[in-house]
C-alpha positions, 0 to 999 in steps of 0.5 A: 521475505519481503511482502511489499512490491516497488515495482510501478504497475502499467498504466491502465484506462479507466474508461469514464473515470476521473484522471487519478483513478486507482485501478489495481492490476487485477493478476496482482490484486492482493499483492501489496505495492508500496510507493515511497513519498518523501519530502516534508512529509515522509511516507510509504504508501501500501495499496492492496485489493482485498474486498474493497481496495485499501490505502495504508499510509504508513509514517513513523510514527503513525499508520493510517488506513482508508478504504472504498467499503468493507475490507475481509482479510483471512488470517494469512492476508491479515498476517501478510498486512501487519508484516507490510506494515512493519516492513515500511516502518523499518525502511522510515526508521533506517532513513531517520537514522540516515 
């Protein structure tokens, strides 16, 4: 079962926040939306709210995680992370193949 949703969440103000501004989909907060970026710098971007909001950018051969302040995972959300992880991972390594 798959721990990643693709699905683009609604669009939703910021008040007097800066356009760009990551506001998650608070029924959804802990749930781990994913965007796939190709180009010359092919990537899977994992955004998940847990504590603070956290950006995993996941490539092939890398993973890099930045977030807004301190993040706390209970074990089955630490758990959940590291399948999100390899999830995008395997759909990067099936597109080199390609």
């Amino acid at each position: 079962m798959s721990v990643l949703r693709w699905d683009k969440p609604g669009k939703v103000t910021a008040g007097r926040a800066p356009p760009g501004v990551y506001i998650p989909d608070m029924p959804d907060a802990r749930s781990f939306r994913a965007r796939k970026v190709g180009g010359r710098d092919p990537r899977i971007e994992i955004r998940v709210t847990v504590g603070s909001q956290v950006l995993i950018m996941v490539r092939p051969e890398t993973v890099r995680i930045s977030m807004n302040g301190p993040a706390e995972l209970d074990t089955q959300n630490w758990m959940r992370l590291i399948q999100a992880v390899w999830e995008a991972k395997d759909i990067l390594w099936e597109d080199q193949k390609a």
